[in-house]
C-alpha positions as CSV (number, residue, x, y, z in Angstrom):
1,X,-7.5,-8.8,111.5
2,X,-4.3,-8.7,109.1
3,X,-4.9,-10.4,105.3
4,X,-1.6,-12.3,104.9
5,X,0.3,-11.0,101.9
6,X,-0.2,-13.7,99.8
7,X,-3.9,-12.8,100.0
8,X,-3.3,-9.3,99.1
9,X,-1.2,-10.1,96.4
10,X,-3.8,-12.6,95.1
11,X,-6.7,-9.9,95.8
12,X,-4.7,-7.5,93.4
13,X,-4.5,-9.8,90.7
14,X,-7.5,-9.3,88.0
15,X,-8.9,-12.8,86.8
16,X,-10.9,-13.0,83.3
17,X,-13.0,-15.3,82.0
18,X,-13.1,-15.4,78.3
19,X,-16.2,-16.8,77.3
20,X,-17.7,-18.8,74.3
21,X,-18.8,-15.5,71.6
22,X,-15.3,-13.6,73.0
23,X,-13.4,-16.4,71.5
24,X,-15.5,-16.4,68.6
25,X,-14.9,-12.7,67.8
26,X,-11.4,-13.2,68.4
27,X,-10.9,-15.9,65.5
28,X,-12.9,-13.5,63.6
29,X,-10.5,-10.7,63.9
30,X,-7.9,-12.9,63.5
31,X,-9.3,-14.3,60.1
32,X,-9.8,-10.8,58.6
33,X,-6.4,-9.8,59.3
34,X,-5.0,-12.8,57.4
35,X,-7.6,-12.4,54.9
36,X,-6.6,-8.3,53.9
37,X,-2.8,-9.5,54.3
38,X,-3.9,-11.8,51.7
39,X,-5.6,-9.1,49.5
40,X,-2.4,-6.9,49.8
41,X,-0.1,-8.9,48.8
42,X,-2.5,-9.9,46.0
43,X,-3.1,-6.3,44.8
44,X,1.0,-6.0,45.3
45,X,1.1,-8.9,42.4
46,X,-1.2,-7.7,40.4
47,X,0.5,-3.6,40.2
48,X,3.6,-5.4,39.4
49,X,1.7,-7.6,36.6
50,X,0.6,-4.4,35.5
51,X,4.2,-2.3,35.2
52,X,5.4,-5.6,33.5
53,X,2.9,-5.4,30.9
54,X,2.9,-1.6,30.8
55,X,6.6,-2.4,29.8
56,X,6.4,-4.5,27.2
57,X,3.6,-2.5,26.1
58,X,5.6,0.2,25.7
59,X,8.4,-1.8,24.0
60,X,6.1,-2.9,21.6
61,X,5.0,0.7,20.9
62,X,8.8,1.6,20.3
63,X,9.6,-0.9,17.6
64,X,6.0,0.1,15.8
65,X,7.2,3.6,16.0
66,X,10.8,2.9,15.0
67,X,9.5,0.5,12.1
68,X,7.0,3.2,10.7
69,X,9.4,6.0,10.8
70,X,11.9,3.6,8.7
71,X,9.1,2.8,6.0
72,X,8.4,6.6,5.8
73,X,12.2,7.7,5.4
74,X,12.7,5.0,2.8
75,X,10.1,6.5,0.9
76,X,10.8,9.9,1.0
77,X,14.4,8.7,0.2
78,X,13.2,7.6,-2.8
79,X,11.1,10.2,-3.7
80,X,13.6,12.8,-2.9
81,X,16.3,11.1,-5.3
82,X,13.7,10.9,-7.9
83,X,13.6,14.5,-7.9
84,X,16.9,15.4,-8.2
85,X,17.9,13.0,-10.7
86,X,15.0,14.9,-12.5
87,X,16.5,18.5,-11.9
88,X,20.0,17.1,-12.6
89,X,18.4,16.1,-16.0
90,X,16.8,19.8,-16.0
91,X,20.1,21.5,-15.8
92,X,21.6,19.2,-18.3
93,X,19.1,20.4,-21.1
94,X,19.6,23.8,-20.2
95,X,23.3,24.1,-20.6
96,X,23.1,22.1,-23.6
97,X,20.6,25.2,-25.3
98,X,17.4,24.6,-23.7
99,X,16.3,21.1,-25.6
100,X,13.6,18.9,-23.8
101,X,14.4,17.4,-20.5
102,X,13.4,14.0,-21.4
103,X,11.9,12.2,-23.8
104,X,8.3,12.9,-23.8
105,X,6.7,10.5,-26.3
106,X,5.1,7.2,-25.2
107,X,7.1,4.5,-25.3
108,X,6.3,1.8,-28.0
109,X,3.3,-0.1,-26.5
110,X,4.9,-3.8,-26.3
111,X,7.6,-2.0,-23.8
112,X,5.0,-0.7,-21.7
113,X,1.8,-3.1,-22.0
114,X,2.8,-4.6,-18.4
115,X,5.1,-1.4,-17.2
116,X,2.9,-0.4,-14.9
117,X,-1.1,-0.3,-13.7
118,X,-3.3,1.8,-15.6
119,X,-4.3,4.3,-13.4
120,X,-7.5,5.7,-11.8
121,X,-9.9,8.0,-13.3
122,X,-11.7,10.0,-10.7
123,X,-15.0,8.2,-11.2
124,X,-12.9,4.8,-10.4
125,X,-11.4,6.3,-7.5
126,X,-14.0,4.9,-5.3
127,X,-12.5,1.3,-5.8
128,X,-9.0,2.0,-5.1
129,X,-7.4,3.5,-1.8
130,X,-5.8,7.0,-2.0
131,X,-2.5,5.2,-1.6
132,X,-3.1,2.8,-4.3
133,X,-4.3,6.0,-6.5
134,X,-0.8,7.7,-6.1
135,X,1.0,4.6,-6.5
136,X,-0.8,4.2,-9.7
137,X,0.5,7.7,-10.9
138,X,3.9,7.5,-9.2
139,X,4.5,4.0,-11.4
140,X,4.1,6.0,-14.6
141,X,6.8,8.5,-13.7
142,X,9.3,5.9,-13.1
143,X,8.8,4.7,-16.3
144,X,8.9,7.8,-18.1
145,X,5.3,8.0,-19.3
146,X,5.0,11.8,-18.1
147,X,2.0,12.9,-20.1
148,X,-0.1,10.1,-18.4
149,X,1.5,10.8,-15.3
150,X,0.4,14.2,-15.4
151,X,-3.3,12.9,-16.1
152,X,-3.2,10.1,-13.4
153,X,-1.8,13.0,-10.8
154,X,-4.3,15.4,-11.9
155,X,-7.1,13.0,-11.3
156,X,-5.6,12.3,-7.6
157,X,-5.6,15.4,-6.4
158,X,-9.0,16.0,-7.5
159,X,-10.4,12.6,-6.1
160,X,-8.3,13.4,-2.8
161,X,-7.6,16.7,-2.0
162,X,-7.3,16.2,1.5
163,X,-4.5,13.2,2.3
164,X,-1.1,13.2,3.3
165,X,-0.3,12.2,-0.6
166,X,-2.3,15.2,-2.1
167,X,0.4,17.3,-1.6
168,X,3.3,15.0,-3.2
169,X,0.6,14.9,-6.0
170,X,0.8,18.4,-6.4
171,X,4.7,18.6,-6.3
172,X,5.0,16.4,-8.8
173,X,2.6,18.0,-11.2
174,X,4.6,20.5,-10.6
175,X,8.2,18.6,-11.8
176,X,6.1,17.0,-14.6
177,X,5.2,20.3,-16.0
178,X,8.9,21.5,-15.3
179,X,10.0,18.8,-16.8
180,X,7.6,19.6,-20.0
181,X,9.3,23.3,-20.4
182,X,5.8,24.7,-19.0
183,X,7.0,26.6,-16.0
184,X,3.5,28.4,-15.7
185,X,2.0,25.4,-14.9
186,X,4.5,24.3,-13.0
187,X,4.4,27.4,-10.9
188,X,0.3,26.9,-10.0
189,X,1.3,23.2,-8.4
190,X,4.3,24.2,-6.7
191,X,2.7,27.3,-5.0
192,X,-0.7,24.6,-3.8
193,X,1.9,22.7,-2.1
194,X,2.7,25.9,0.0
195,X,-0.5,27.4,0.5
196,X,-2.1,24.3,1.5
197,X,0.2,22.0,2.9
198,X,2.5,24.7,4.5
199,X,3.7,21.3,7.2
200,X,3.8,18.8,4.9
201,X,7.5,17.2,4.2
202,X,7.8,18.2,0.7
203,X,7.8,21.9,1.7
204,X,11.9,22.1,1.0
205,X,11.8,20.6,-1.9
206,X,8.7,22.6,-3.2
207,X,10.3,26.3,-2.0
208,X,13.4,24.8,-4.1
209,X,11.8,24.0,-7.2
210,X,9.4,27.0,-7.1
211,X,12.7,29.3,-6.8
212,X,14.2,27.2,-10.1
213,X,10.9,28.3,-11.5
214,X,10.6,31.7,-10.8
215,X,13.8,32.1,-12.6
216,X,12.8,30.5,-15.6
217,X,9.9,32.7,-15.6
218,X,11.9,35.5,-15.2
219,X,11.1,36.7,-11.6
220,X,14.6,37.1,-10.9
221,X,14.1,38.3,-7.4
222,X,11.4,36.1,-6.5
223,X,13.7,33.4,-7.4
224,X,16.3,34.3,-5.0
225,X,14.0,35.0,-2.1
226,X,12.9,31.8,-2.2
227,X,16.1,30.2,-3.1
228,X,17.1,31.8,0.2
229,X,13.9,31.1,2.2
230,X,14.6,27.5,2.0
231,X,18.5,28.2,3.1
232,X,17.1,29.7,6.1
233,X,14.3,27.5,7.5
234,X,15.5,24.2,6.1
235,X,19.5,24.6,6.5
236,X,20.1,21.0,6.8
237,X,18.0,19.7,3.9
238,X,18.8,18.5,0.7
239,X,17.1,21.4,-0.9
240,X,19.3,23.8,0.8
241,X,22.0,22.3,-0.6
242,X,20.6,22.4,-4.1
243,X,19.3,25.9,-3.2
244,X,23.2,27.1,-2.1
245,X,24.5,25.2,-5.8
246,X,21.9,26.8,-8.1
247,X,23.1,29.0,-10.9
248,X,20.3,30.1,-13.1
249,X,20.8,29.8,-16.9
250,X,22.6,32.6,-19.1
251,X,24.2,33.7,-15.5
């Protein structure tokens, strides 16, 4: 007996029946897909959140940097213009014979009762920052009160001997005793700087001043190695430049 072919085609045909749980498991699967779409595009957000902020973070951190590099080149501006107005005062005395630098006697005391802070002995210096300290003693040379300037630095450098200031302290021990006519003295202070703070940013000015006081001392070729030391590893600072122009007296 022959199926007709609608039978056979019907017989071919698989028929499921999708029960109760299947369905169940299928609305499951369903669910979890949406929920880790959910979750990706979530964690998508969040990464971009994250560069945003990583952005302006780093924004941030540029201006900071920007704004503390301009506080330190102001300074050290000022300092280095304070120095050569000092050597320029230097060279002055010497052509006219060797007389004093500057004026080294106190100032009558109603002129400088307010000029400036007293400064800090060593066992005060607990009290005051190291910055404070050296502001102290930097006040005293702006107003010309070098003797107590050359106390005040002296007591810095002994009460911190390890700051980023120390080493200014010591160059300008070093000027104050130039400045005095004393170039032995100065010689000790400008040689710390060196030794000790062979990184530190007052290194071209210190190799400048310690050739200017070599040649007072008479160490004629001491003088010009280091006049030409500072030519050579600092051609494009201001001390080169002084270094190139410097004539030594009764030459």
């Amino acid at each position: 007996m022959t199926l007709p072919v609608s039978a056979l085609v019907y017989g071919q045909v698989p028929v499921f029946q999708i029960s109760g749980s299947d369905a169940s498991r299928m609305d499951q699967g369903f669910s979890t897909q949406s929920a880790q779409s959910e979750l990706i595009l979530l964690v998508q957000q969040l990464q971009e959140e994250v560069q945003q902020l990583r952005g302006e973070l780093e924004t941030a951190q540029h201006k900071l940097n920007r704004l503390e590099a301009d506080s330190r080149d102001r300074y050290r501006d000022v300092d280095r213009r304070l120095s050569v107005l000092m050597q320029a005062a230097l060279e002055s005395a010497d052509a006219a014979g060797g007389a004093p630098m500057m004026d080294m006697s106190p100032a009558p005391a109603e002129e400088t009762a307010e000029a400036a802070p007293t400064p800090a002995t060593p066992s005060e210096a607990s009290s005051v920052s190291d910055q404070e300290a050296y502001d102290q003693a930097f006040a005293l040379v702006r107003e010309r009160r070098f003797a107590e300037a050359i106390k005040a630095f002296e007591a810095f450098v002994q009460s911190y001997p390890d700051r980023d200031n120390t080493a200014n302290g010591y160059y300008w021990l070093g000027e104050l005793y130039l400045a005095q006519q004393t170039p032995a003295q100065a010689r000790v202070h400008f040689e710390k700087v060196l030794e000790a703070f062979a990184s530190h940013h007052k290194v071209p000015d210190t190799m400048y001043k310690l050739g200017v006081t070599y040649a007072q001392l008479g160490e004629m070729e001491r003088s010009r190695s280091m006049l030409s030391r500072v030519q050579s590893e600092f051609p494009q600072s201001t001390a080169a430049t002084l270094a190139r122009n410097y004539r030594p007296p009764n030459q």
